[in-house]
PyMOL commands that place a pseudoatom at each C-alpha (Angstrom):
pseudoatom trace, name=CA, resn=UNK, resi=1, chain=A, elem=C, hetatm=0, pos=[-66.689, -18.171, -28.423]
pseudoatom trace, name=CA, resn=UNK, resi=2, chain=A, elem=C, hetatm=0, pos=[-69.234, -15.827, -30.388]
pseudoatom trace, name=CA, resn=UNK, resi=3, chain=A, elem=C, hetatm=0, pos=[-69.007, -13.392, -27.921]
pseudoatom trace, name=CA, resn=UNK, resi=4, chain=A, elem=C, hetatm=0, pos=[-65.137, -13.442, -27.497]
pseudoatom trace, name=CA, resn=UNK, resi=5, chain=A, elem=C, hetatm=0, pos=[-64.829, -13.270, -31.443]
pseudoatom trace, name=CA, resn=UNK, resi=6, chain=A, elem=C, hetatm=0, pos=[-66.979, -10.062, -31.323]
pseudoatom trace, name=CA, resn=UNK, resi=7, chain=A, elem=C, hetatm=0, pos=[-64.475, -8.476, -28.365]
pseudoatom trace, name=CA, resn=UNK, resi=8, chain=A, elem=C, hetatm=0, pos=[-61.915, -9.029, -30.486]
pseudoatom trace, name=CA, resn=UNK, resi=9, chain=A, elem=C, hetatm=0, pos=[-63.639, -7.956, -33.657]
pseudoatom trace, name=CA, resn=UNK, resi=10, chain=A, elem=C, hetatm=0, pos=[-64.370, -4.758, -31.642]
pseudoatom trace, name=CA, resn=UNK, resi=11, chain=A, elem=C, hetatm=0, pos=[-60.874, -4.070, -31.057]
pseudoatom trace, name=CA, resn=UNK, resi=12, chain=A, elem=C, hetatm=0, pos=[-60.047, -4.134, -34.457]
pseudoatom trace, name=CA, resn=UNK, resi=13, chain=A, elem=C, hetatm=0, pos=[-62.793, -2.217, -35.579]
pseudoatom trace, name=CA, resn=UNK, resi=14, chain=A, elem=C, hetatm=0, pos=[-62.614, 0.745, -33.527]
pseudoatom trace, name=CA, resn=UNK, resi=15, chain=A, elem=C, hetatm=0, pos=[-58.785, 0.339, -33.190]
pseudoatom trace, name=CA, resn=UNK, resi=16, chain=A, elem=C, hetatm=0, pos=[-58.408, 3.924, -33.783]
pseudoatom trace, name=CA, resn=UNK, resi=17, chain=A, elem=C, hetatm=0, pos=[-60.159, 5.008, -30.288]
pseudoatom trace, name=CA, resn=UNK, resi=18, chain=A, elem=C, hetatm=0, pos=[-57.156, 2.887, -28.410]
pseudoatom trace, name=CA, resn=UNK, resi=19, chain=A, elem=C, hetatm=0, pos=[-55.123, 5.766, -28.969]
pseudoatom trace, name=CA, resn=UNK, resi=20, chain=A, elem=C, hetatm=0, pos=[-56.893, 7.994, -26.469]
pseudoatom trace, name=CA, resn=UNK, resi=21, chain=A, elem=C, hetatm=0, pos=[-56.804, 5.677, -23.831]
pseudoatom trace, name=CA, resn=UNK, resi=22, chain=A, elem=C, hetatm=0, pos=[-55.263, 5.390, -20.324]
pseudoatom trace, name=CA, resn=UNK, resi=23, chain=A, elem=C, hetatm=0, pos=[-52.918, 2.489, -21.628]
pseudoatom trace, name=CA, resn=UNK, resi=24, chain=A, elem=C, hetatm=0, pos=[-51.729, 5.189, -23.878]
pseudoatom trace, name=CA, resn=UNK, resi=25, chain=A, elem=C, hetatm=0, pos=[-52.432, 8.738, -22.601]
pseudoatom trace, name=CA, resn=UNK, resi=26, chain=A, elem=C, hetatm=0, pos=[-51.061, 8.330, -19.030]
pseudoatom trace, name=CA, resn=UNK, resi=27, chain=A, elem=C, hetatm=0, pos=[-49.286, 5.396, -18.576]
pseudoatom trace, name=CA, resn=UNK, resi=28, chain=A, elem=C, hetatm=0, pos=[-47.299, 4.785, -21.878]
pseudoatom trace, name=CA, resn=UNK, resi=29, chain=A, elem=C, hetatm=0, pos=[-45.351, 2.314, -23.703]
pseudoatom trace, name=CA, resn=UNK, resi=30, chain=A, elem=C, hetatm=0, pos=[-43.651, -0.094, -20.900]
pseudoatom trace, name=CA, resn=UNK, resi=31, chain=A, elem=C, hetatm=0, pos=[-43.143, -3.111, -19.224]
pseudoatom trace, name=CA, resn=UNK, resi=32, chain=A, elem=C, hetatm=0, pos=[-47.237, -3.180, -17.767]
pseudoatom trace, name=CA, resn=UNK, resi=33, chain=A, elem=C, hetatm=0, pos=[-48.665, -2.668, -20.986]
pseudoatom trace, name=CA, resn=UNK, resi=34, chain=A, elem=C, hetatm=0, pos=[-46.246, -5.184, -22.583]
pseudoatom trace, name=CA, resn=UNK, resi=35, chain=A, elem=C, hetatm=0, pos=[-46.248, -7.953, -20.111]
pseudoatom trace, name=CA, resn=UNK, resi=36, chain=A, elem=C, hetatm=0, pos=[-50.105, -7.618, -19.939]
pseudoatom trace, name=CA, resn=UNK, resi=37, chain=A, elem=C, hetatm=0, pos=[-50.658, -7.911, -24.019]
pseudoatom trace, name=CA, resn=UNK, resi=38, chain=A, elem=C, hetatm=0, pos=[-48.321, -10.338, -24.202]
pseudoatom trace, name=CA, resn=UNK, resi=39, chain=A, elem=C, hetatm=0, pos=[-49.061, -12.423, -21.494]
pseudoatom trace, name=CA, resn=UNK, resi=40, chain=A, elem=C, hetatm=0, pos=[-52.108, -12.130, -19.563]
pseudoatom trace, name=CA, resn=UNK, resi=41, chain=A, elem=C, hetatm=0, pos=[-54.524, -11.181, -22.555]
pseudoatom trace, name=CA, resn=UNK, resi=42, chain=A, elem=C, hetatm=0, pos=[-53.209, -13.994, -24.960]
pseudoatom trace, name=CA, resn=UNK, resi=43, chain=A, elem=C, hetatm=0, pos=[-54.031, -16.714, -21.882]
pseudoatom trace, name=CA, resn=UNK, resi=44, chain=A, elem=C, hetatm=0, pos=[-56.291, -15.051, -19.397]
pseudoatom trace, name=CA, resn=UNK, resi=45, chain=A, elem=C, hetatm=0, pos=[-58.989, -13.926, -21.871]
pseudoatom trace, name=CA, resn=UNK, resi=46, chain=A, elem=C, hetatm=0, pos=[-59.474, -17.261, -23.491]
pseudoatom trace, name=CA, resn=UNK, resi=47, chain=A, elem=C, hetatm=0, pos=[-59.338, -18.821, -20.033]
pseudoatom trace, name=CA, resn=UNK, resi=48, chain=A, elem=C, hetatm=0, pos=[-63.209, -19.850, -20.111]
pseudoatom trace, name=CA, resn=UNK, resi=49, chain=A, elem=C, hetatm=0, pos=[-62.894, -20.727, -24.057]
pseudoatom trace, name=CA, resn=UNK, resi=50, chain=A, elem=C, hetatm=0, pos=[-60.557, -23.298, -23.320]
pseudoatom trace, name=CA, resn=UNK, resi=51, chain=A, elem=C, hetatm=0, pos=[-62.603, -24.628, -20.183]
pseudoatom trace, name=CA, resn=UNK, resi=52, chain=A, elem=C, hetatm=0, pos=[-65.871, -24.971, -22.114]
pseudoatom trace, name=CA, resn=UNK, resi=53, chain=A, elem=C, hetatm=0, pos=[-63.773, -26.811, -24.866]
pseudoatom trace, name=CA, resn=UNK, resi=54, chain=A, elem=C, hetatm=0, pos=[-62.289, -29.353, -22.156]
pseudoatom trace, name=CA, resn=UNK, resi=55, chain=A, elem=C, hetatm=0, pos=[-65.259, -29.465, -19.939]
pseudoatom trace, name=CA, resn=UNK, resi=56, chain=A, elem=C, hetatm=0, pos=[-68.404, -28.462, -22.170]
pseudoatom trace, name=CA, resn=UNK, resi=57, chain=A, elem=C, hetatm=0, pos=[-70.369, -27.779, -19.435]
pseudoatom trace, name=CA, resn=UNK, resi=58, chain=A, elem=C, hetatm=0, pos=[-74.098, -27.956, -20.438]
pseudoatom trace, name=CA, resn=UNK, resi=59, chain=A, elem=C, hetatm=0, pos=[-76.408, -24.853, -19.345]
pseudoatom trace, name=CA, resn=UNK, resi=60, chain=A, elem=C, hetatm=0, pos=[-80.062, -24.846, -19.486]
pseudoatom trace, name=CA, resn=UNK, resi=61, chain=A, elem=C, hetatm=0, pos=[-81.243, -22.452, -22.530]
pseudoatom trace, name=CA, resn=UNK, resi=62, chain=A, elem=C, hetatm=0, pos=[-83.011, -19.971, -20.010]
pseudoatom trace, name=CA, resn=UNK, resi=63, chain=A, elem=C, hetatm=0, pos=[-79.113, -19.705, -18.113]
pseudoatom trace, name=CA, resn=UNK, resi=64, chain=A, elem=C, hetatm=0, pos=[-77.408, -19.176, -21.953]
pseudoatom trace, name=CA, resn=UNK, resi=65, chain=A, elem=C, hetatm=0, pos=[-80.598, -16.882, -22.653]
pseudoatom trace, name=CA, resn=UNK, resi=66, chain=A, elem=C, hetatm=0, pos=[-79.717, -14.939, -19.569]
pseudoatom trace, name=CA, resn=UNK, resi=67, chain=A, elem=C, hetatm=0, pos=[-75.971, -15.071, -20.441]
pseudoatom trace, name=CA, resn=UNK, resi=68, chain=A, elem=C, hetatm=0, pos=[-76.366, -13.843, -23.498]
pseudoatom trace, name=CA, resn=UNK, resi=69, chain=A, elem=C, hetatm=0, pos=[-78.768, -10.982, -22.477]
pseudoatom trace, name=CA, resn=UNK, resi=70, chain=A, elem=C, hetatm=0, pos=[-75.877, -9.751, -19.788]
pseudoatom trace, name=CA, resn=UNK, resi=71, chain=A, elem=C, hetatm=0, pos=[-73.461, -10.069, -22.768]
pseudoatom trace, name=CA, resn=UNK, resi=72, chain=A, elem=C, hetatm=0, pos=[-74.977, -7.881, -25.157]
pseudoatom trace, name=CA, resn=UNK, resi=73, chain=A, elem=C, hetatm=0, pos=[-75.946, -5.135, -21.898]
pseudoatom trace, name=CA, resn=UNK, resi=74, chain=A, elem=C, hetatm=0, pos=[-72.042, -5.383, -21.199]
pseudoatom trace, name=CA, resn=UNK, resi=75, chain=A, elem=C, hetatm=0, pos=[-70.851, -4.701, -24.771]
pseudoatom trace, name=CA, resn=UNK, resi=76, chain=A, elem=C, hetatm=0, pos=[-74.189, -2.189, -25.819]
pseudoatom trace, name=CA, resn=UNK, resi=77, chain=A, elem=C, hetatm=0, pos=[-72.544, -0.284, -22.336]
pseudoatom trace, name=CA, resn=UNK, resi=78, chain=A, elem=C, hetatm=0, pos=[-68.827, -0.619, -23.511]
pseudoatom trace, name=CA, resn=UNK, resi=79, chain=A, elem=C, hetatm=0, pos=[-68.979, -0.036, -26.891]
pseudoatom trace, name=CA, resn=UNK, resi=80, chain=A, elem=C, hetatm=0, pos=[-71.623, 2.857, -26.688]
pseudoatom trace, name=CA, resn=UNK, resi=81, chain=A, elem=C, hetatm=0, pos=[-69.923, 4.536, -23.877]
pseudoatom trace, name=CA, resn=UNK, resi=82, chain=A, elem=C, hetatm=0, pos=[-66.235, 4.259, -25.840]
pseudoatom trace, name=CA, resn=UNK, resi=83, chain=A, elem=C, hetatm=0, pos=[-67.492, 5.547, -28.966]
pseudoatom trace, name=CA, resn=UNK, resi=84, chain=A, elem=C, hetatm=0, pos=[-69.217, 8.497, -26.924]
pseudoatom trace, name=CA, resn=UNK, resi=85, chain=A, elem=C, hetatm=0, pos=[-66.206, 9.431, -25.340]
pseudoatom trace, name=CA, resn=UNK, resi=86, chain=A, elem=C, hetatm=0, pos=[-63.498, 8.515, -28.192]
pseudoatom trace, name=CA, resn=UNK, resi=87, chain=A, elem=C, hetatm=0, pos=[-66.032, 11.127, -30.800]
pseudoatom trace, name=CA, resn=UNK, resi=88, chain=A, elem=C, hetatm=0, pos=[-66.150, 13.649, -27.924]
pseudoatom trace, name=CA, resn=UNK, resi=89, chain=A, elem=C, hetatm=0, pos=[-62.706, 13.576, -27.979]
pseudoatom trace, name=CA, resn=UNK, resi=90, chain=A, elem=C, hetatm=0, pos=[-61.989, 13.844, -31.521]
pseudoatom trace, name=CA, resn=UNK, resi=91, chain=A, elem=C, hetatm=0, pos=[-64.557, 16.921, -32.299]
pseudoatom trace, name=CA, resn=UNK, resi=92, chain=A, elem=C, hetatm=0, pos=[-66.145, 18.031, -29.070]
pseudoatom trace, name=CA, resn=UNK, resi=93, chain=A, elem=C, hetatm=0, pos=[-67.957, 20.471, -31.062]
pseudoatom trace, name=CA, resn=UNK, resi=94, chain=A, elem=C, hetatm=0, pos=[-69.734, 18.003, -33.064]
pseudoatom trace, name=CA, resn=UNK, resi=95, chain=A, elem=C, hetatm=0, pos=[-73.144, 18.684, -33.252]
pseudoatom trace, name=CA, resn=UNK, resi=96, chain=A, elem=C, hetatm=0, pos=[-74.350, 14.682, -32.700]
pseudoatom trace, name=CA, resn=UNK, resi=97, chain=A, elem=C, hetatm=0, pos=[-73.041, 15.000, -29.068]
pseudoatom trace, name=CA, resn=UNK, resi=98, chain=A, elem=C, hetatm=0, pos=[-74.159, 18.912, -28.722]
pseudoatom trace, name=CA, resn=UNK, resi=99, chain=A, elem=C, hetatm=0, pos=[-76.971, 17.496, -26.439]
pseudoatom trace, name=CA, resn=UNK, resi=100, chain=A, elem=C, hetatm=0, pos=[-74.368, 16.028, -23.859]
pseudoatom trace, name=CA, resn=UNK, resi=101, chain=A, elem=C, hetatm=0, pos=[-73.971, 18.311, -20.780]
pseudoatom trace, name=CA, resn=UNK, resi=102, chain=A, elem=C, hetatm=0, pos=[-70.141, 19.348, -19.424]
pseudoatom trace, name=CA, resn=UNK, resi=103, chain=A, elem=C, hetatm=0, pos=[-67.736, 21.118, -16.965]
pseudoatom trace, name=CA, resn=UNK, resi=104, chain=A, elem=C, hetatm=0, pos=[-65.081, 23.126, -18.268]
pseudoatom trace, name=CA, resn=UNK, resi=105, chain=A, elem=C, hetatm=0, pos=[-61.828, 23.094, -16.952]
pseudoatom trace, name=CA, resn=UNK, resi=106, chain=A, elem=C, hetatm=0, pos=[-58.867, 25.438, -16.683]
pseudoatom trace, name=CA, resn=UNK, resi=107, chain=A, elem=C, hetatm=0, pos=[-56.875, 23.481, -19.106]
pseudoatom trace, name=CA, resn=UNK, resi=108, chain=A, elem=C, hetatm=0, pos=[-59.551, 24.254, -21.861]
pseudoatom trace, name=CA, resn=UNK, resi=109, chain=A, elem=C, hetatm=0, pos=[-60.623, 20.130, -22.092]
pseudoatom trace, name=CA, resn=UNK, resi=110, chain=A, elem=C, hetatm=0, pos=[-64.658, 19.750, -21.371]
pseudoatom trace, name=CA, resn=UNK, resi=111, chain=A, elem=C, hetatm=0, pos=[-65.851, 16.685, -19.047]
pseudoatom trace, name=CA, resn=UNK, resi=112, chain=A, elem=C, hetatm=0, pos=[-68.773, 14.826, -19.587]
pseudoatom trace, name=CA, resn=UNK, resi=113, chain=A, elem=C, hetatm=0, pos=[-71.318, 14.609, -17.493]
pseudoatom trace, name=CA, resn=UNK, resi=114, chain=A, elem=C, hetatm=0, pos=[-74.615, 13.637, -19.251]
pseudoatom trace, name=CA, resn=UNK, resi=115, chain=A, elem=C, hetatm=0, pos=[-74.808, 10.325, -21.331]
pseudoatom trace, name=CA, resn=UNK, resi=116, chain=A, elem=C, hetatm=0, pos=[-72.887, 7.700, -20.529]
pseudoatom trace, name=CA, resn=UNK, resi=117, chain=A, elem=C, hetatm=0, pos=[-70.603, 9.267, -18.787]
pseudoatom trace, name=CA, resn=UNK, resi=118, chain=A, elem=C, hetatm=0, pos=[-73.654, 10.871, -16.538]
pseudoatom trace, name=CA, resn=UNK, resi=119, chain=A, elem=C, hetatm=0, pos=[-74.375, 7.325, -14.803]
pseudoatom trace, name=CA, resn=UNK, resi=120, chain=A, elem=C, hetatm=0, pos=[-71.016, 6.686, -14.159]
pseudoatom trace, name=CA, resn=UNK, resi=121, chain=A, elem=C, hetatm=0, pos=[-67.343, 8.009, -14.206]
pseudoatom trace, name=CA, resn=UNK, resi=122, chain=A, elem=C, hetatm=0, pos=[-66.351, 4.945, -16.369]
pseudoatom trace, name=CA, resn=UNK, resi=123, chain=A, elem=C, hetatm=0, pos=[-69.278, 3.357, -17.415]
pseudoatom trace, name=CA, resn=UNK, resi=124, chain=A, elem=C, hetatm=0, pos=[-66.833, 1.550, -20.421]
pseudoatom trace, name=CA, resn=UNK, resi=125, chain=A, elem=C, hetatm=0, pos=[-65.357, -0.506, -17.171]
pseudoatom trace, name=CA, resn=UNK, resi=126, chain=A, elem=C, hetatm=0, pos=[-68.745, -1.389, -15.998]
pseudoatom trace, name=CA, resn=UNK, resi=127, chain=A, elem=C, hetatm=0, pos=[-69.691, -3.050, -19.421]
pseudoatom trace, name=CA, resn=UNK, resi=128, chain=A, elem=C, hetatm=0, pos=[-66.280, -4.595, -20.327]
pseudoatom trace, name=CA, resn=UNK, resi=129, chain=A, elem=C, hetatm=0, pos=[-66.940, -6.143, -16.308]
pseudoatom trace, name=CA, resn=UNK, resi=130, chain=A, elem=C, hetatm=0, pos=[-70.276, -7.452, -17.396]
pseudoatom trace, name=CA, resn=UNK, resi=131, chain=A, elem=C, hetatm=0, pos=[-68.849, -9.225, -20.477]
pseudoatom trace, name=CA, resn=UNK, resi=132, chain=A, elem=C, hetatm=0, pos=[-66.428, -10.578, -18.435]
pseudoatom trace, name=CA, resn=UNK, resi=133, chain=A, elem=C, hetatm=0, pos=[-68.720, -12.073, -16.180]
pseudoatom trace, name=CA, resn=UNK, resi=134, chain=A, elem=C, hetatm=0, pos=[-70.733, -13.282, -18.557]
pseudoatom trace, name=CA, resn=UNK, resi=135, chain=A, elem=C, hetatm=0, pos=[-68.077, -15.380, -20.314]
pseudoatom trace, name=CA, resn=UNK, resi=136, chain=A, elem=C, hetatm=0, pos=[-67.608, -16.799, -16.898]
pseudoatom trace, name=CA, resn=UNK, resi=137, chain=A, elem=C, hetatm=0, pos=[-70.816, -17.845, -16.157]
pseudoatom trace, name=CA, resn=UNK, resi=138, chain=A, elem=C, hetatm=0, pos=[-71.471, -19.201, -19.670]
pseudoatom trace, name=CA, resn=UNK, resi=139, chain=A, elem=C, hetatm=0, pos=[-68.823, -22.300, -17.563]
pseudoatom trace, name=CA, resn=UNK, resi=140, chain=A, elem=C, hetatm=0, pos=[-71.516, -23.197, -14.655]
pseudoatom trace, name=CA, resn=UNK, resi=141, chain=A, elem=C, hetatm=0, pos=[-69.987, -23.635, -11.266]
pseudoatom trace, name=CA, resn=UNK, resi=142, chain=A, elem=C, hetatm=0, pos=[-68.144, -27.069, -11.180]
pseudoatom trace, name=CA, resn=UNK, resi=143, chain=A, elem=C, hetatm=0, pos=[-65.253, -24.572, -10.603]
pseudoatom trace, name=CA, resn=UNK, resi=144, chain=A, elem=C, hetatm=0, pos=[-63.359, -21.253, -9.506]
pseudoatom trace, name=CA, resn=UNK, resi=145, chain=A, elem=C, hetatm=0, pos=[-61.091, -21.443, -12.480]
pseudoatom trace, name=CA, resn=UNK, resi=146, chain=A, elem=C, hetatm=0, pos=[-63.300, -19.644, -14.923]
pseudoatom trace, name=CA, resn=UNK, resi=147, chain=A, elem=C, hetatm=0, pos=[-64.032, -17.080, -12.860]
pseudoatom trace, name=CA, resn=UNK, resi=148, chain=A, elem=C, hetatm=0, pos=[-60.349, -15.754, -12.305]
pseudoatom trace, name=CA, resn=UNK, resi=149, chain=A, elem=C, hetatm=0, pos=[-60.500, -13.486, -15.214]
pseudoatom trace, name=CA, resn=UNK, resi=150, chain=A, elem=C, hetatm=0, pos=[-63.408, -11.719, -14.360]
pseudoatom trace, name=CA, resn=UNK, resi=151, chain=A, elem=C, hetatm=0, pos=[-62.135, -11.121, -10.612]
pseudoatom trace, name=CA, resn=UNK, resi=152, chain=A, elem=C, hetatm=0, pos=[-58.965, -10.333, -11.913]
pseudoatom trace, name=CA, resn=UNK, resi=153, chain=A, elem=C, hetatm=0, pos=[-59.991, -7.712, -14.362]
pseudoatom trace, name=CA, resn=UNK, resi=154, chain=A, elem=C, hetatm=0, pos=[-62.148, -6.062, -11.747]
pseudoatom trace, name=CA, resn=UNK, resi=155, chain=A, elem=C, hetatm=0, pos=[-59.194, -5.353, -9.242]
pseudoatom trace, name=CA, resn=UNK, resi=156, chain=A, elem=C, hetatm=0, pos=[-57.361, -4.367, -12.059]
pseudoatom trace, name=CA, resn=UNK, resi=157, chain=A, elem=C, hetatm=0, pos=[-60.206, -1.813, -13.206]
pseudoatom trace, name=CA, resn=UNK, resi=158, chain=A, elem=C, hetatm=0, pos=[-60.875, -0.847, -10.059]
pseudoatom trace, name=CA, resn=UNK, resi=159, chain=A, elem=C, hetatm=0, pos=[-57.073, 0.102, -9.402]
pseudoatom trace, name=CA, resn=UNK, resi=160, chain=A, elem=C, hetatm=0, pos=[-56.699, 1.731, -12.961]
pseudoatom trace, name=CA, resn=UNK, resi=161, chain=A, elem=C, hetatm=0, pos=[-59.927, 3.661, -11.797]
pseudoatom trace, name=CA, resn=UNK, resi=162, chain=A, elem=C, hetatm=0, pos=[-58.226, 5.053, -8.622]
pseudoatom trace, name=CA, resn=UNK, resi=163, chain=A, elem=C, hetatm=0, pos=[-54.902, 6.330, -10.333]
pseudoatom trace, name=CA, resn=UNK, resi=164, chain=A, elem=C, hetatm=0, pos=[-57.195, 7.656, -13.221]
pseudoatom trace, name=CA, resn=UNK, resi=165, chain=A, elem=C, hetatm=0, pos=[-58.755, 9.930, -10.822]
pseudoatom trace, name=CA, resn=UNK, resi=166, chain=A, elem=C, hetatm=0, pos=[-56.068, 10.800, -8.947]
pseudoatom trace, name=CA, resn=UNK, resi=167, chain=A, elem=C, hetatm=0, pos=[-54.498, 12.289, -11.969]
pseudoatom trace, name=CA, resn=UNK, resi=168, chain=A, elem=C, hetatm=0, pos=[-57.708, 14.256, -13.237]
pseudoatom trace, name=CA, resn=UNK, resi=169, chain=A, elem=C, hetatm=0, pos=[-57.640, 15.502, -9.886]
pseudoatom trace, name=CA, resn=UNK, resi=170, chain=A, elem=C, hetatm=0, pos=[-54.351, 17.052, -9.966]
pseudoatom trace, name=CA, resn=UNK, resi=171, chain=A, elem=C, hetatm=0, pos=[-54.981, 17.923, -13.605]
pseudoatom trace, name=CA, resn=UNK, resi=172, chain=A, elem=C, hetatm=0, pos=[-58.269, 19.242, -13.227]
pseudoatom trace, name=CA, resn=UNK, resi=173, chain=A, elem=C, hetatm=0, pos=[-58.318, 20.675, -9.974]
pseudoatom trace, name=CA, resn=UNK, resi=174, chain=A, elem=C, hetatm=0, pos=[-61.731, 22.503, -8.780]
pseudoatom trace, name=CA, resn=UNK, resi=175, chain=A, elem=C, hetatm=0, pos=[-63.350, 21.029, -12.084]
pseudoatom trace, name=CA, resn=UNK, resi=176, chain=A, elem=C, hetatm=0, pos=[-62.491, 17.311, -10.939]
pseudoatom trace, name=CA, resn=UNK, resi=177, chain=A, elem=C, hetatm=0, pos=[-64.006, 18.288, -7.586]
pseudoatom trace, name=CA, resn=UNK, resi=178, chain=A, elem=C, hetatm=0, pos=[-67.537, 19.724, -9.366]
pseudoatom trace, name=CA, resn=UNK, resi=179, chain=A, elem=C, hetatm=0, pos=[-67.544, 16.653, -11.688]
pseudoatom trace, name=CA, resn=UNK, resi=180, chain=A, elem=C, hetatm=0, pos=[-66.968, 14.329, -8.978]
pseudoatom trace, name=CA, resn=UNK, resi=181, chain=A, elem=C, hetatm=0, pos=[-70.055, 15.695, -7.118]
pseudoatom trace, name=CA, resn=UNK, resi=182, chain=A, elem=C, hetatm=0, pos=[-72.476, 15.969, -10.607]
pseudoatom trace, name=CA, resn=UNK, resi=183, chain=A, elem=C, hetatm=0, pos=[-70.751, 12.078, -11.212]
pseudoatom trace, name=CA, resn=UNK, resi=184, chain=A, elem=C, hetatm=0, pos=[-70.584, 10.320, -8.310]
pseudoatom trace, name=CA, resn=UNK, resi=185, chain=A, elem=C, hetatm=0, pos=[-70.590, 6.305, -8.671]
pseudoatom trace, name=CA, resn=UNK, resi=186, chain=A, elem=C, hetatm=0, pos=[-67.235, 5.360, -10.166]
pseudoatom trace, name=CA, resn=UNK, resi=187, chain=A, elem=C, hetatm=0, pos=[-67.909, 2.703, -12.492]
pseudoatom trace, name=CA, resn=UNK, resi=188, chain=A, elem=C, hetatm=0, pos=[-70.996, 0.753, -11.618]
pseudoatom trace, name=CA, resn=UNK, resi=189, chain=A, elem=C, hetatm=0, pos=[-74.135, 2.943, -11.052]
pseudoatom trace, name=CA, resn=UNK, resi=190, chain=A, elem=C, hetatm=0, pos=[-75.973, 2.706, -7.234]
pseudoatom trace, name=CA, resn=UNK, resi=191, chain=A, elem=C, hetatm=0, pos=[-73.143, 0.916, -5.859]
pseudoatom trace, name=CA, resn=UNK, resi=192, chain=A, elem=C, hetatm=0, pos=[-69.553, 1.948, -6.602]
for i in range(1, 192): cmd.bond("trace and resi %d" % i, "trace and resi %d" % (i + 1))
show_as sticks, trace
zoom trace
């Protein structure tokens, strides 16, 4: 529950950054974004919540330990890599991020390449994935159920991943290409 309640205390904190996201940006106002915040988030999120309060599976304190350490990697990932990106945006001129390397592009926009967004072309996916899992696991393995959300949310990543880059690569053009080669795991370092 704690680390659901800080997810959504996230959201609301740095509800300002949703603006210059995909959701937004690219794909707009419609029936995805509504049918998804309306129905998947409200009972897919919770999904494990609700198990644990049914089931209560019992963990040893090394497994919750562990749990809690891939919770807090996840959301240190996500929440540093979204704030890095979301101030770049805003002012990329400001000197705090003047250490983080780029690639220009013909449309006058800067890409990342150093930082979080060096390890990874969306490193925010990688960490929101390990949260995901981690709520999961908090529910043992008496059962699949739990661990719907967190397959779920990968496809779903992974697919948002593949039109994302399909559209900086008509956008960007030669730039996407150099970035691609500087950046090349998609969203989890050494392996995809």
């Amino acid at each position: 529950v704690a680390f659901q309640a800080l997810y959504v205390a996230d959201a609301l904190w740095f509800e300002d950054a949703i603006l210059t996201t995909m959701d937004i940006i690219t794909d707009g106002f419609g029936f995805m974004l509504v049918f998804g915040d309306l129905v998947w988030v409200p009972f897919l999120y919770c999904l494990q919540t609700r198990f644990l309060q049914e089931h209560g599976d019992s963990l040893p304190w090394y497994c919750l330990a562990g749990i809690a350490i891939l919770n807090m990697v996840g959301y240190t990932i996500f929440r540093g890599s979204n704030s890095q990106k979301n101030e770049f945006r805003k002012n990329p001129y400001n000197p705090e991020l003047a250490h983080l390397e780029t690639i220009p592009t013909s449309t006058g926009k800067k890409l990342l390449v150093s930082g979080w967004w060096g390890m990874c072309r969306k490193p925010n996916y990688f960490g929101d994935i390990l949260m995901a899992l981690s709520w999961s696991l908090a529910c043992g393995s008496s059962t699949p159920l739990p661990y719907f959300y967190p397959v779920y949310f990968t496809i779903l990543l992974v697919h948002r991943e593949m039109r994302d880059s399909e559209h900086c690569a008509k956008k960007y053009k030669a730039s996407w290409d150099r970035y691609c080669e500087r950046v090349k795991y998609r969203i989890c370092p050494l392996v995809y």
